[in-house]
N, C-alpha and C positions, 0 to 999 in steps of 0.2 A: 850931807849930800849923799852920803854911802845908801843909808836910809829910805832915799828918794828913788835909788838903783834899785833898791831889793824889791821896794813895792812897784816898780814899774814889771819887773822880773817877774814879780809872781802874777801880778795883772797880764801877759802874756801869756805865763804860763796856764792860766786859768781858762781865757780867750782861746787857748790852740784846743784845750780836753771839751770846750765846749762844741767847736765844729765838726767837733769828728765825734759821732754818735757809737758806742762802744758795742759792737757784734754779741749778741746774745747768743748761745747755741741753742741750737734749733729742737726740738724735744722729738724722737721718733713719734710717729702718729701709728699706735696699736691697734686693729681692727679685728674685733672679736664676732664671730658669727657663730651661729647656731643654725646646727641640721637644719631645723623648721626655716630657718631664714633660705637659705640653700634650698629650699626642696620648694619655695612657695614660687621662687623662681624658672622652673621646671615644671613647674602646671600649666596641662590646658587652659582654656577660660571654663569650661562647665566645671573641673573639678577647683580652680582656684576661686569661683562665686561658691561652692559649697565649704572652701575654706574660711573666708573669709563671711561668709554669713553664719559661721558658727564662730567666728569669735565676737560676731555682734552681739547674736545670741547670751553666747557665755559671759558678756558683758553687763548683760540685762536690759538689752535694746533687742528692735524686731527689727524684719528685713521678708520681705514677704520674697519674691524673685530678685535677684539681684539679677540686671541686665548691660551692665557694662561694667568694667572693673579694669584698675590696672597700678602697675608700679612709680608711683611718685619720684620719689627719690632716697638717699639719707640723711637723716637726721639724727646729728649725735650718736650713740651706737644702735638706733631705732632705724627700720628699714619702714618705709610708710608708703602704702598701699589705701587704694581708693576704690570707694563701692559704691556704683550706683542701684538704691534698691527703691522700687517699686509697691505700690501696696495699691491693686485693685484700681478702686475708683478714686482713691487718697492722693496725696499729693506724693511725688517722690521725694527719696531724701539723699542725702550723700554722706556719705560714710570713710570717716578717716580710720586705716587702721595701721597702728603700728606695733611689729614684730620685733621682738626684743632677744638680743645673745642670750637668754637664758631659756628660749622659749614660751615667752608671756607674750599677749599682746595686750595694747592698751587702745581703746576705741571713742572716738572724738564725733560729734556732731561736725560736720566740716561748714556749717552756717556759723558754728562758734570759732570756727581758726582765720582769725584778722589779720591784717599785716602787725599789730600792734604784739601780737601774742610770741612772736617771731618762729610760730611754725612753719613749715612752708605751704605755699595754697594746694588746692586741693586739685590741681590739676596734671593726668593721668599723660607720664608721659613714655608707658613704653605699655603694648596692653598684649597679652598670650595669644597665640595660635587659638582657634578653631570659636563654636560659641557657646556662648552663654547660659542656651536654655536645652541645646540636648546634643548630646552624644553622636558624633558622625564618623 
C-alpha cells in the first residue's frame, strides 16, 4: 500500500512541474550599428539613390536612375533599404539592399525575396526628404 502512495505522490508531483512552464531568462538583445548605417539614415533622397546605386554597382549589378528609394526595415543586424531603378526604355527593377554593422552591404534582386525566403518584402516604408534626380 505504502508503495501505491509514493507513486500517486510522485504522479502529482510530476502533473504540478508540468503546468507551470519554467521562466527562461530573457537574453539582452545587442544592436550593433555602423556609421554607414547611421548616416544612410540622414540622406536626402538624391544623395541616398547615389548611395545606394553604388552599392548595386559594387555588387555587380546596374541601376541606370534610381527614382524612388527608401528604408524597409530590420533585419537581423541588416538594415534593408529599397531601390527603385530604372533603365531607359527596359523594364524597371527593384533592388534590395542591405547595410551591414561592419559597413558591407549585400544586394538582392527583390523579384527573388518571397515570403518563403523569410526576408522581408520589398516594401519601402519610411522614404528621405527631397528628390530623387536633382538637387534643390
Amino acid at each position: 500500500m505504502r508503495r501505491t502512495g509514493t507513486l500517486i505522490a510522485l504522479a502529482a508531483l510530476a502533473g504540478c512541474s508540468k503546468s507551470q512552464p519554467q521562466q527562461q531568462a530573457q537574453q539582452p538583445v545587442i544592436k550593433v550599428q555602423s556609421e554607414e548605417q547611421k548616416l544612410l539614415k540622414q540622406l536626402d533622397a538624391f544623395n541616398l539613390a547615389i548611395g545606394l546605386k553604388r552599392a548595386i554597382y559594387d555588387a555587380g549589378y546596374t541601376c541606370k536612375q534610381v527614382t524612388d528609394a527608401g528604408f524597409v526595415g530590420t533585419y537581423k543586424n541588416l538594415d534593408m533599404w529599397v531601390a527603385h531603378c530604372t533603365y531607359g526604355k527596359g523594364p524597371a527593377r527593384d533592388w534590395a539592399v542591405f547595410a551591414g554593422p561592419d559597413g558591407s552591404a549585400q544586394v538582392r534582386d527583390c523579384k527573388d525575396i518571397t515570403p518563403s525566403s523569410g526576408l522581408p518584402a520589398c516594401v519601402i516604408k519610411q522614404r528621405p526628404k527631397g528628390s530623387f534626380t536633382s538637387i534643390k
